[in-house]
N, C-alpha and C positions, 0 to 999 in steps of 0.2 A: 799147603801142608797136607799131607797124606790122611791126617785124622780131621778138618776141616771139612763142614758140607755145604754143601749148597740149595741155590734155589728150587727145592724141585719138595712139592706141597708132599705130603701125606695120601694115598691114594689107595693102598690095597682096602677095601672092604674088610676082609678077613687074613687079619694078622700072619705071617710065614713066622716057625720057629724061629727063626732069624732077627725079625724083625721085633718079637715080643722079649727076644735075648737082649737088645742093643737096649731098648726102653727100659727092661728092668736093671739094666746094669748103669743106667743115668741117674745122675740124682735127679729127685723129687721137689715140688714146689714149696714142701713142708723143711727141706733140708737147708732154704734159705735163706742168708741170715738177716734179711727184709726185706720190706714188698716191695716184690717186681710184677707187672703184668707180665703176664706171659705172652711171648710172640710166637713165630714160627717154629713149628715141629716137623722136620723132615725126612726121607730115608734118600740116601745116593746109591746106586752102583757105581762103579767103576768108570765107566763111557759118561755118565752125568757128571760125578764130580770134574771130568777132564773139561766137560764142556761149559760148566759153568765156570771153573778157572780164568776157564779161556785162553788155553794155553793147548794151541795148534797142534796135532798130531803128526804132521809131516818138519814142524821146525821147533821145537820146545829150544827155551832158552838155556843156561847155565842151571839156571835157580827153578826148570821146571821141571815136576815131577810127568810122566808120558803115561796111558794107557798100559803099555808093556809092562813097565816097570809095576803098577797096578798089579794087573795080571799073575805075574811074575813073584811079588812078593802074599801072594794068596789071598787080596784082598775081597774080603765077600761083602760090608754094606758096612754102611756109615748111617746114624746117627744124629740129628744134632736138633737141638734146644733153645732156643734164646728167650731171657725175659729182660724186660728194661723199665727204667724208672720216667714217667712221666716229667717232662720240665719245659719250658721254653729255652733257648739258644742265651738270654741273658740269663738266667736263672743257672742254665750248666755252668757258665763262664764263671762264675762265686764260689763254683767248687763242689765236688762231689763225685760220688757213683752214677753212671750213666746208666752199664748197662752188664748182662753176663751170660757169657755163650757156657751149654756144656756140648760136648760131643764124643761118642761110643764109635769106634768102628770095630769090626770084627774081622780076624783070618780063619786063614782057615788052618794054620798050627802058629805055635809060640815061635818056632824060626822064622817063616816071612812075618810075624808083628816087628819080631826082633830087626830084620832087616828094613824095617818101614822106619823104627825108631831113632834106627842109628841114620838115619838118612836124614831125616828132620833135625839131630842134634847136629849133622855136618854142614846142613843148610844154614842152623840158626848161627852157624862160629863164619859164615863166610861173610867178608863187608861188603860184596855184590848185594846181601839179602837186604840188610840194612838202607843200602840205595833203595833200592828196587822199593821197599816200603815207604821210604821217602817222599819218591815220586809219587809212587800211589795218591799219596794223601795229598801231597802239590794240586792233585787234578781234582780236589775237589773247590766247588765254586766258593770265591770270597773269600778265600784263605793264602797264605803267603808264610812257607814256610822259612824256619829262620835255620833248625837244626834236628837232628835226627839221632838217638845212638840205642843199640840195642846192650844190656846188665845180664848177665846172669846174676842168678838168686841161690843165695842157699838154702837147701830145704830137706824134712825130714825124710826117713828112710822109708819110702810109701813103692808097694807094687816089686815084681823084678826089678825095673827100672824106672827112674825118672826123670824129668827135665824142668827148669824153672827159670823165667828170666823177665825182665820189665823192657818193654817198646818206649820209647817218651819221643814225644814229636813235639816241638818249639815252633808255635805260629803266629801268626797277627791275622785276626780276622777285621776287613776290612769294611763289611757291614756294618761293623762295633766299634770299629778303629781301638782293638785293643787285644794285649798279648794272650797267647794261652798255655797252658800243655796239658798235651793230650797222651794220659799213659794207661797204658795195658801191660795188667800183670797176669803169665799164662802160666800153669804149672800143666805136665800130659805127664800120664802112668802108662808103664806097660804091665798089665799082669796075665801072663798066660800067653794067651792068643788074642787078644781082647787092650784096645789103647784108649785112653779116654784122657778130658784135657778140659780144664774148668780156666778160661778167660773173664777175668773184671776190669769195666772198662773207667775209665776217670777223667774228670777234667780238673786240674790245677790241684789237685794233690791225689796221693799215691795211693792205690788200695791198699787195705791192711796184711799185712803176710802172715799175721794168726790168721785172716777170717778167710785167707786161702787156702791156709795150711789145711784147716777143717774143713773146709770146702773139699780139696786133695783127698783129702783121710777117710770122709765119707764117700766119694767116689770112691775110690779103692774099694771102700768096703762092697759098694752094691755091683761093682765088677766081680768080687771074689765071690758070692753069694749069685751071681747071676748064672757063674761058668762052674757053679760046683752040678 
């Protein structure tokens, strides 16, 4: 997804206006709503996000976003956040919050955000992407997927625009010889020039769609406060 970063660490010494725009406009460790360690904090450009994808430049698929299009809808630096809840593999399997990404990306006006947004909303309505995720997860070790479906969610009025919807993936992990699901519930803001997108992740029950919603609200908030 266009607001999605990647692996690429933290590196400038001294901060670019850019980059202290994108951090302040992410929520904060204090914004939530239990302890997570904090993981990876990163910035992308444009050519990294493509390449951590990994989503070829000479043959991008249906469902991938290319360099150009980057480019093209003014995309200037991405953002992103993770912290996760410490557990062993039988411990997730009982149920809980795993884990929760935020991520900031920045344009360079509110029409290419606009046109980054509507491209994400037309990706998440196609049932190519839903495969496509599927798979993904199929490939990881010890697991045997049974089923897949992507929800939209309703949610309040947060940002220009918004989007919200739950992943649930249906497995049997075979380490454990025992069922799971595995669901992500994402909500992304557009406000301005500036997209931002709070994912929580769960095993075997659903994260709460209050503690997103606020989640959502105060993101909004510290995008509007970062771009005034």
């Amino acid at each position: 997804m266009p607001w999605a970063a990647g692996a690429i660490p933290l590196a400038s010494p001294t901060p670019s206006p850019e980059e202290l725009l994108l951090q302040d406009a992410s929520l904060r460790p204090e914004d939530l709503p239990h302890h997570f360690d904090p993981g990876y904090k990163r910035f992308t450009t444009n050519r990294q996000l493509i390449t951590v994808l990994g989503q070829p430049f000479e043959e991008p698929s249906s469902l991938s976003v290319t360099l150009e299009e980057l480019d093209c809808w003014g995309r200037v630096l991405g953002y992103d956040a993770s912290y996760s809840q410490e557990a062993g593999l039988s411990s997730i399997l009982e149920g809980g919050t795993l884990s929760l990404q935020v991520t900031t990306t920045l344009y360079e006006d509110s029409d290419g955000a606009d046109e980054a947004f509507e491209f994400v909303r037309e990706q998440a309505s196609d049932p190519e992407f839903v495969d496509a995720f599927e798979e993904s997860f199929a490939n990881s070790p010890g697991v045997e997927v049974q089923d897949a479906s992507l929800t939209p969610l309703s949610f309040a009025e947060l940002g220009d625009e918004r989007l919200a919807f739950e992943f649930k993936v249906s497995a049997h992990s075979t380490d454990l010889d025992q069922d799971f699901d595995f669901i992500a519930r994402l909500v992304g803001i557009r406000r301005d020039r500036a997209i931002g997108s709070v994912t929580i992740l769960a095993v075997n029950e659903s994260p709460s769609e209050d503690e997103l919603e606020d989640l959502g609200r105060t993101l909004d908030e510290r995008m509007n406060d970062a771009l005034e």
